[in-house]
N, C-alpha and C positions, 0 to 999 in steps of 0.2 A: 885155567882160563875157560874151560869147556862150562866148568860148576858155575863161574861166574857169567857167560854168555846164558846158561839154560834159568840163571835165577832171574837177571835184567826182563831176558826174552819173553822167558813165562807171565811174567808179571806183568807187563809193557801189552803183550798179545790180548790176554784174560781182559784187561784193563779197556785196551780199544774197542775188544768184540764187544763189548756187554755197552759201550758209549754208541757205535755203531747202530748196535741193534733198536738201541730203548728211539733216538733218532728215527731209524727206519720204521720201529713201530706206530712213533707219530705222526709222521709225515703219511703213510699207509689209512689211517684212521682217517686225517684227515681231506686226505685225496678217493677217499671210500664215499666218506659224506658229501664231499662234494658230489661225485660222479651219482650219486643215488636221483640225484633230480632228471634226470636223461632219464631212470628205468619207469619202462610205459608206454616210450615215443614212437612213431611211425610204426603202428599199428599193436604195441603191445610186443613185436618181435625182439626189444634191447631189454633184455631180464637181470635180474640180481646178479646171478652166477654171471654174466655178459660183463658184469661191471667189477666186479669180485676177480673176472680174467684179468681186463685192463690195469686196474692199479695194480693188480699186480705186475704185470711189465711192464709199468714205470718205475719199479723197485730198483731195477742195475742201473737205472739214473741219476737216481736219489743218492746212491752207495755211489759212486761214482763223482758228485757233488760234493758227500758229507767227508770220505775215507780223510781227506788232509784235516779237517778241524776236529775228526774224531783221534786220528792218532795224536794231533797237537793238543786235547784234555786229557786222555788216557796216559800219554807220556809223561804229562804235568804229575797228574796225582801220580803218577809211580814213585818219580823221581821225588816229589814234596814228602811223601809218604816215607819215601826211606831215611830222606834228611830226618822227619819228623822224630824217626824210632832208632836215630844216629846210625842205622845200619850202611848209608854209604860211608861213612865216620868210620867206619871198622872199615870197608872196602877200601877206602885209600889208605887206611893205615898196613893191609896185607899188599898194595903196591900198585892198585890200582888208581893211576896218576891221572891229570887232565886226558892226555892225548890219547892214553889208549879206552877213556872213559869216550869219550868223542868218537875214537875210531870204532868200536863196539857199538853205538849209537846210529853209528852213518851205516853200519851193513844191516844193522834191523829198517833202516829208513830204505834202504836198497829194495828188500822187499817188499815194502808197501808200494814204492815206485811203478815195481814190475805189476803187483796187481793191480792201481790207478790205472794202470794202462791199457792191461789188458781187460776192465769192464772197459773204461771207457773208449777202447778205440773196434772193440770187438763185442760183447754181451749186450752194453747199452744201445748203439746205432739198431743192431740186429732187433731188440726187441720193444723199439721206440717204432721200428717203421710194420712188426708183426699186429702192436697195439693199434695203431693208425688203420691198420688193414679189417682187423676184429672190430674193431668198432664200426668201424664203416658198415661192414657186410648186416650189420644188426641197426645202424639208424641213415644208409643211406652212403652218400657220396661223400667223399672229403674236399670242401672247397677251398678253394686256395685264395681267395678275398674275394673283393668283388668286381676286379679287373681280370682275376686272374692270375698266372703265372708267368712271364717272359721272359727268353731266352733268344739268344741273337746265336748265326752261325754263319760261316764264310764256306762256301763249297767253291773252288775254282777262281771266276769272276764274278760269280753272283753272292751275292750276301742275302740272309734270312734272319726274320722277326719272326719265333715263333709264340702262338699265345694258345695259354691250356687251361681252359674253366674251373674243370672239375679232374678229377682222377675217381675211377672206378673203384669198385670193393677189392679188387685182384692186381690194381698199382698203376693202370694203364689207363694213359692222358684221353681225357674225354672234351668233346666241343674244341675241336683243335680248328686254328687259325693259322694259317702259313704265308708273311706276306714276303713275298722274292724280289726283289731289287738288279739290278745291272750293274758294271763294274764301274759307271758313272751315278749311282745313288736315286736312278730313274726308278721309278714301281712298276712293276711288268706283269705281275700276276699274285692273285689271290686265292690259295686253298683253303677250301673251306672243308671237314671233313667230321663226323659224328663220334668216331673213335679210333683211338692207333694202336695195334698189338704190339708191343714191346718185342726184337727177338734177336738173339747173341751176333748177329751178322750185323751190327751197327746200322741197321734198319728198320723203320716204322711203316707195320701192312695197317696202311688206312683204309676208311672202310665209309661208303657212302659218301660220296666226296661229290663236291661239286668245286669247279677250277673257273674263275674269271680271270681273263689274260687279254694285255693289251697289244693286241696288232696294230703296228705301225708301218703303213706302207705309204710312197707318195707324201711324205709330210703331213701324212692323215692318221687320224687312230683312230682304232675302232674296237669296242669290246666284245673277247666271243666267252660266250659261256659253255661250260663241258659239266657232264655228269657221268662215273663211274661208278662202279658196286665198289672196288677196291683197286688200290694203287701202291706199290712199293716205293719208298722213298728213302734212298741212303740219307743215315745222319750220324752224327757224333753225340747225340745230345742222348744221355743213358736216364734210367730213373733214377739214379742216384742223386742228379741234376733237378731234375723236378720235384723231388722229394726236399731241396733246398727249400723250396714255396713250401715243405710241414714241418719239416724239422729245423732247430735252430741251428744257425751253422756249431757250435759247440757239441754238438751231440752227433753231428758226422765222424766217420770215418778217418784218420788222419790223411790214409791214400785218396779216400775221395774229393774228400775235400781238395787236397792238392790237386788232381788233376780236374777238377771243377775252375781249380783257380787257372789251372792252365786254358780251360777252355776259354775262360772268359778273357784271359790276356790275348789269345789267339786272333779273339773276335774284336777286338779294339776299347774291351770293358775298363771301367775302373776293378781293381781288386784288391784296394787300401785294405776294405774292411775284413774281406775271408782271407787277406793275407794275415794281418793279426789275429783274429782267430786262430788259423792254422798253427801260428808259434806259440799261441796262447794252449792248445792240444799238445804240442811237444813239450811246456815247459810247464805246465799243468803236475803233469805227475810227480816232477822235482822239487813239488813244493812239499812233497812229505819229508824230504831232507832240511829243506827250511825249519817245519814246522820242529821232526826233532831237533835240530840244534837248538832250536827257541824253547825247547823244553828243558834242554841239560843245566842252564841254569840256575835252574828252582832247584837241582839236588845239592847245591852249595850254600843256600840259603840256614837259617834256624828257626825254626820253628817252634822252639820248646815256650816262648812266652809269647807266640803269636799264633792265629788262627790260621789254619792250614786253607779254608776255604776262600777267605779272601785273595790268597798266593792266586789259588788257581783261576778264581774267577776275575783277575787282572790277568794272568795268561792266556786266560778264552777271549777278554779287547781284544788282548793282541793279537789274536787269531782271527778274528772278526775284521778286525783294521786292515788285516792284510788283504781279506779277501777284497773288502771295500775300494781298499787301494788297487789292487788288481783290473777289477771294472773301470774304476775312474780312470785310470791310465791307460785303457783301452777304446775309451770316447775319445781321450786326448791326445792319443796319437792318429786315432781317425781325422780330428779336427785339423789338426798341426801337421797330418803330411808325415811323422814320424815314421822312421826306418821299423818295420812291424816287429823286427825280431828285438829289436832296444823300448818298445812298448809293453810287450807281452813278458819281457824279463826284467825289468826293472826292478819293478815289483821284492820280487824274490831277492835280488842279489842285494836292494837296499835293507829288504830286514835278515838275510847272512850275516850281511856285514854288520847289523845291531845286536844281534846275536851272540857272534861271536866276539865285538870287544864286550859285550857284559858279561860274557862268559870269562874270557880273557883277563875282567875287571875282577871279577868273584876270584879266583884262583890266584890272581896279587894279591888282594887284600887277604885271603884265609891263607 
């Protein structure tokens, strides 16, 4: 079993890395050429090496994207590959049967699992939001559109509309707008402040602020205007939160993300959409179990008076359709209101189940 685990394995491994890599080397290339028209800008300070950092920590992104379509070609030719040179032909004749062919498949798929997971929930967030920061510090500020970024908060009785222009080269909300409301939805005051220090006590030290506030006395109002150097302000609202306005929610954190969703349920938000996301990060990496079973079988298949490359390059549609499918059912349970964890996995457990009765089919009929 051990000889038979280290020949699949080896083969399967060699096979993905080398699909992986030639993938990452073009998407590299061509996220190089892109980034090269930036070197020059805001004063000559954003240089080649500057651009040459960047794509490169968009690499555990990319790997992180491609790992499921690269283990479902890699798995392909192996398995096509052995049919082709009748060697799984000998493997099932020393007793290697469907199930334990399958179950040998599913723990190589295990570890591709664990690594899907561990870029994309740890390696990619980490050096998507380093990238974001490098680039900034070399062509300026990161803007976040041209409204901005909003985020809403409940403190007590009062509720707040926070809005954040820009963020600095070091992550920290610039051009901050704070508008504060009453427990009855009345506007009561307007901070207005130049920039907020981020700091682990769930608070922002703002800094050159100026505060319009509605006094209401007598059935009269009146506006008074304040100016400080700097003002502490408890909040809940982390950069993790405002880094939603750069990064896509797919390239968050699994924990951050959820508790972003929490905040936003707290605060009376919709969170249809970062809830599918969020199940789409948990069930993401279980698609390399997909993708191997939809490889296993091509090794039942003959090959000897057919072309091997045609086998696999209907294997990669299918690899392609999945992801296709994935997306589209991720608008359509936004649109439809759909339960986000039956959006985000559908997907997957409808091409299991194609899978494995062609699998299933192949092993009757041979």
């Amino acid at each position: 079993m051990k000889t038979l685990r280290r020949l699949i394995y080896g083969e399967v491994l060699i096979a993905v890395a080398f699909v992986t890599l030639s993938f990452l080397a073009l998407f590299f290339f061509f996220d190089f050429v892109d980034e090269l028209q930036n070197v020059g800008k805001n004063g000559g300070n954003y240089q080649v090496s500057h651009a040459f950092s960047y794509v490169l920590l968009l690499v555990p992104s990319h790997l992180y994207e491609l790992l499921p379509i690269s283990v479902l070609i890699g798995t392909i030719f192996v398995m096509a590959r052995l049919a082709q040179s009748s060697e799984f032909t000998i493997l099932r004749t020393s007793g290697l049967g469907p199930t334990l062919a399958l179950r040998n498949l599913m723990g190589l798929g295990l570890a591709f699992v664990v690594l899907t997971f561990a870029v994309g929930d740890y390696l990619s967030p980490f050096c998507d939001r380093y990238g974001q920061l490098l680039k900034s510090r070399y062509l300026g500020q990161i803007t976040v559109g041209q409204t901005g970024a909003w985020l809403r908060e409940r403190q007590d009785d009062r509720s707040y509309a926070v809005n954040v222009s820009t963020l600095t080269p070091e992550g920290n909300p610039k051009g901050i707008r704070i508008f504060e409301f009453n427990k009855d939805g009345q506007w009561v005051a307007l901070t207005k402040a130049e920039v907020g220090l981020l700091s682990n006590d769930e608070a922002w030290d703002l800094r050159n602020i100026e505060r319009n506030e509605v006094v209401r006395q007598n059935n009269e109002s009146a506006l008074a205007r304040k100016h400080a150097d700097s003002q502490r302000w408890p909040t809940g609202i982390t950069s993790e939160m405002i880094s939603v306005a750069l990064l896509k929610p797919e390239r968050m954190g699994t924990i951050d993300l959820f508790q972003y969703i929490q905040h936003l349920s707290a605060n009376g938000q919709t969170t249809q959409r970062f809830e599918i996301e969020f199940w789409k990060k948990v069930f993401y990496p279980l698609s390399c179990l997909v993708m191997v079973v939809l490889a296993l079988p091509f090794a039942y298949l003959h090959f000897r008076s057919g072309n091997i490359a045609s086998h696999v390059f209907g294997g990669v549609l299918a690899g392609i359709s999945f992801f296709l499918l994935n997306n589209v059912f991720s608008y359509i349970g936004n649109i439809n209101s759909w339960a986000p964890w039956f959006a985000a996995a559908a997907p997957g457990m409808l091409y299991t189940l194609a899978s494995l009765a062609a699998f299933g089919w192949l092993v009757l009929r041979q």
